[in-house]
N, C-alpha and C positions, 0 to 999 in steps of 0.2 A: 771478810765477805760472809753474807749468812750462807748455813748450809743450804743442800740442796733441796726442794718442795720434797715433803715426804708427806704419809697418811699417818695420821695419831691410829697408838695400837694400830814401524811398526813397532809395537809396544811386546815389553817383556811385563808380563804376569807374575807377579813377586806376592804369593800369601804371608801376609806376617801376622804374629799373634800381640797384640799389646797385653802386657804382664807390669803392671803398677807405669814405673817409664820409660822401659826399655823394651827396644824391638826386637825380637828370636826369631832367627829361621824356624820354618818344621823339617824334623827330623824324618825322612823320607820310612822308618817303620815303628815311629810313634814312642813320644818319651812324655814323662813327667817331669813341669817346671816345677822345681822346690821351692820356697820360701820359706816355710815351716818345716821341723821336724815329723821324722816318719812317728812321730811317739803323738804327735800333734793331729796326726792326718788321720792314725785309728780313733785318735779319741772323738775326730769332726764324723769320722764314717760310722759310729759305733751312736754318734747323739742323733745322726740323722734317722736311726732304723726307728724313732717314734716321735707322733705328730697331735695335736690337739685338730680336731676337725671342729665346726661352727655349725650346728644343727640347725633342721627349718628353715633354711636360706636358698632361693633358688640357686640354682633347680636340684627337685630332688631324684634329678638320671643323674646327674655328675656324684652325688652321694654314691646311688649305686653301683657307678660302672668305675669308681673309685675304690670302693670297698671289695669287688670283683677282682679287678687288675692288681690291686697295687697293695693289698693288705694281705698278709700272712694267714693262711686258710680261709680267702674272704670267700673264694666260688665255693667252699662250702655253707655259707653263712647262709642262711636261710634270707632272701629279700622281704616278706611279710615282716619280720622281726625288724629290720632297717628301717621299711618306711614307718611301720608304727613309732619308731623312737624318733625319725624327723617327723613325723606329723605332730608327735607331742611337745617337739620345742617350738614345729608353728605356733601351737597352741600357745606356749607362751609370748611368743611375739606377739601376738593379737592382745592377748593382756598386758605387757610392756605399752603397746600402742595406744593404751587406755589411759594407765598409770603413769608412763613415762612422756607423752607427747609433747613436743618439742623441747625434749633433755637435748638434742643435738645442737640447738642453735645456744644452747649456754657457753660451749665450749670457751674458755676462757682462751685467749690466745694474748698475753702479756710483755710488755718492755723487756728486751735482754739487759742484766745486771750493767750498769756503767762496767764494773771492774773486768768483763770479758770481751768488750768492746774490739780490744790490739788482738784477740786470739778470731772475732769476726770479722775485723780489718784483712789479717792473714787469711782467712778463709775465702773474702769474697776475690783476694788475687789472685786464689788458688786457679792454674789454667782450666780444671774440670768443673770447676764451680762456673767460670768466666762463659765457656762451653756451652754447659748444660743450663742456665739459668742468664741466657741473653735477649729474652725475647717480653717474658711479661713484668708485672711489676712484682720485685721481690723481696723479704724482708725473712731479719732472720730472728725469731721470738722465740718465748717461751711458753710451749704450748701446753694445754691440760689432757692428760692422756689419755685419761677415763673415758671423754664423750669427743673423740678420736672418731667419725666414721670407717667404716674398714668394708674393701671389698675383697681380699682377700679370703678365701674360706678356712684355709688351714694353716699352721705355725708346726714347726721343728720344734716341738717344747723340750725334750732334752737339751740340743744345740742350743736353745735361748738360756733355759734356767743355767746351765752351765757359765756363759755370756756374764748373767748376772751375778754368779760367785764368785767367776774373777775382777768384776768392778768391787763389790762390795757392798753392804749397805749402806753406807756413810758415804759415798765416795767427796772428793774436794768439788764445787762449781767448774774449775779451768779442767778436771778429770771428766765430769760428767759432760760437759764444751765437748770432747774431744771423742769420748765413745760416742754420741751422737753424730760430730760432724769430723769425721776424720780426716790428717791432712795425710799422714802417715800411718799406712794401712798394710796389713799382709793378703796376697792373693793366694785363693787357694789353688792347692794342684789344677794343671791342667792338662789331659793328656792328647796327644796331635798324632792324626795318621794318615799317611798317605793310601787311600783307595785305591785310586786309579792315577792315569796322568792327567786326569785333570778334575780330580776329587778327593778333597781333603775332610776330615772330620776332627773335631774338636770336641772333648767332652768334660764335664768336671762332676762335680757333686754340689758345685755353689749353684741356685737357679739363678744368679745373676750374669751368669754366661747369657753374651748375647755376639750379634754380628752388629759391627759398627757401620757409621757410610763409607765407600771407598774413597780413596785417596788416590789425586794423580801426584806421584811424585817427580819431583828432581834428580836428576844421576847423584847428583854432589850430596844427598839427600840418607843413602843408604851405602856401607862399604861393606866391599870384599863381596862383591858379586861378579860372578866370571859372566864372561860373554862372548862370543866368536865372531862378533863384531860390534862399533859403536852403536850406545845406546841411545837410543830416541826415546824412550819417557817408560814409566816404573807404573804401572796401576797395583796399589795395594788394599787387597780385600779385608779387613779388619776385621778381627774377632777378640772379645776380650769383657770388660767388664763396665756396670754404668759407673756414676761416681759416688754411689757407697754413701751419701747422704742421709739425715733421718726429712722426708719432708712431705708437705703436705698442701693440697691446693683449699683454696677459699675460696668460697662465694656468698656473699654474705654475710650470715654470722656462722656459717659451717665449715667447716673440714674435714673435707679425707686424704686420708694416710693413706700417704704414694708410696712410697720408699720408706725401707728400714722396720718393718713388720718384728723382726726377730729382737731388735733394740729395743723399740715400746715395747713388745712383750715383756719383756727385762727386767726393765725399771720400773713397770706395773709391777711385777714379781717379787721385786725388791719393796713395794711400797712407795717407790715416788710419784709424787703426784704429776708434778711437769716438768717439762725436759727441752733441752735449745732443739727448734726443729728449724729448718727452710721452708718459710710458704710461700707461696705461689697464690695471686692473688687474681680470680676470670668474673669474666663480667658478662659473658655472650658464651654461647655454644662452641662459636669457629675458636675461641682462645681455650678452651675444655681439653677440643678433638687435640690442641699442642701438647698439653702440660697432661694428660691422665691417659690414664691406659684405656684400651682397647675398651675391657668389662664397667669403667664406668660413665668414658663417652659414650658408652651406647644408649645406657640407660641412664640421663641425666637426673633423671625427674627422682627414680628409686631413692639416691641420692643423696637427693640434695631438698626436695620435697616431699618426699614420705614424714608419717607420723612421728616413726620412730624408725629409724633406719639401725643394722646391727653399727654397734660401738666397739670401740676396744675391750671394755671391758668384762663385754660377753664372753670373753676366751676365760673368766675367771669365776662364769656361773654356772654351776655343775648338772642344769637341768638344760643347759644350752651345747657342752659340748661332750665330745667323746674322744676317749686315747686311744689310738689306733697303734699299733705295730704294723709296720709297712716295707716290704722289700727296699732292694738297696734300690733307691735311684739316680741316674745323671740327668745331668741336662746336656744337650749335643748342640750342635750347629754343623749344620753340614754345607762346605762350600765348593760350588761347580762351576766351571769356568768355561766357555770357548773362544777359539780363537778362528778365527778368516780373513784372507787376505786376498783381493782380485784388483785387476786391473780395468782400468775405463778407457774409453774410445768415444773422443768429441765428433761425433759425425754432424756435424752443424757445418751448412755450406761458408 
């Protein structure tokens, strides 16, 4: 197989947490699910304390109230000094926009190798693949990193360059398959607490913590749940993770990179050029608002028709971005529940 593309030079309320595939009670005063070592978990909380930021990209309040909150001495940073250094990568967007217009519809989006085929066979059976990727048409290619759209502003550049010393630079085709689209994956800690009686919180340090849809379940569904009488039906609130995918939607000859920001960082880093991603292929607006986030259905047009929209490989041009030192942060989900129960009276003659 050739290597990889490289650059020359009444209902009971049951909260459960899904953790890879299995379901955990929470711990009524809050614990940590393990998967990794604690040797593992300082090394993740120690990459996250610094971030590459993407200058000159609206907006430039979220710069500042970024750089305020969440950056190490930021309230003392003078704001004049901030916005002069975003306005000066506007600048160069404007110039990109001249020199570079329309680099984003080249993006190369390419055949996956015959010989990795049975490892996308196994992928598309995978149930979270099945799940998350049932609604448009979807293919799963080798994409060109570089003119990658990105609406994400900022990357974990420790946690990623890390990422990328433990793949390699070489790594094999069925290796690079797998860091991209992983079947078998480690979640990181999670930790759960109970608030109140009828308030739970969840937090981690992955921002891929999210709240899933609820679930009505089955008695026969979940064990070893006491109850003080028979149970009539289980509603489980979900919290837990998306599915860890590298992918990207299409429209046309474009793509933005939805998921898996920290990977193509990576393998930029590394020097590879392309890498198996999942795309997502829309053709109207209503198939967008399904497949992409919030920040770029909003704004399709930015997108997807601007001159030169940022790329991925703006995180690797040094008049574009900036290394921040940043306190620790989680991501939460917080889940609140009520319950009610009344009686009715048919007064109908």
């Amino acid at each position: 197989m050739a290597a990889p593309y490289r650059f020359q030079p009444d209902l009971q309320l049951f909260v459960v947490l899904e953790t890879g595939r299995r379901m955990v009670r929470p711990n009524d005063g809050g614990h940590v699910l393990h998967n990794v070592s604690e040797a593992e978990i300082r090394g993740r909380q120690s990459a996250n304390a610094e971030i590459l930021w993407l200058l000159g990209q609206p907006q430039l309040e979220d710069y500042l109230s970024f750089v305020k909150d969440k950056v190490i001495g930021g309230a003392g940073i003078d704001p004049h000094s901030l916005a002069d250094e975003w306005r000066a990568a506007n600048d160069v967007y404007y110039d990109l926009e001249q020199s570079e217009a329309g680099a984003a519809d080249e993006a190369e989006c390419l055949p996956l190798d015959p010989a990795l085929e049975p490892l996308a066979a196994a992928l598309k059976a995978d149930p979270y693949f099945r799940a998350t990727f049932d609604t448009l048409p979807t293919e799963i290619r080798m994409v060109e990193l570089d003119k990658l759209i990105v609406s994400q502003k900022h990357i974990a550049c420790l946690f990623s360059e890390e990422r990328a010393r433990l793949l390699g630079a070489t790594p094999e085709p069925e290796a690079l398959f797998r860091f991209c689209l992983p079947l078998d994956r480690e979640n990181p800690p999670v930790r759960i607490q109970r608030l109140s009686s009828d308030r739970y919180l969840f937090s981690s340090e992955s921002t891929d913590l999210r709240a899933h849809e609820p679930a009505l379940l089955r008695r026969d569904q979940l064990a070893n749940i006491g109850s003080f009488g028979p149970i009539a039906g289980v509603v489980g609130l979900i919290v837990g993770f998306g599915s860890n995918f590298l992918t990207a939607i299409r429209s046309d000859t474009r793509m933005v990179l939805h998921n898996g920001y920290h990977r193509a960082y990576s393998l930029r880093a590394l020097g590879i050029t392309h890498a198996p991603c999942i795309v997502e292929t829309v053709t109207r607006k209503d198939e967008l608002r399904i497949a992409a986030s919030e920040t770029v259905s909003a704004d399709p047009e930015f997108y997807f028709a601007a001159r030169r929209p940022p790329m991925l490989r703006d995180f690797f041009n040094p008049a574009l971005v900036k290394r921040l030192a940043v306190r620790p942060m989680e991501t939460a989900v917080e889940v609140e529940f009520k319950m009610r129960s009344w009686t009715t009276t048919d007064c109908s003659d």
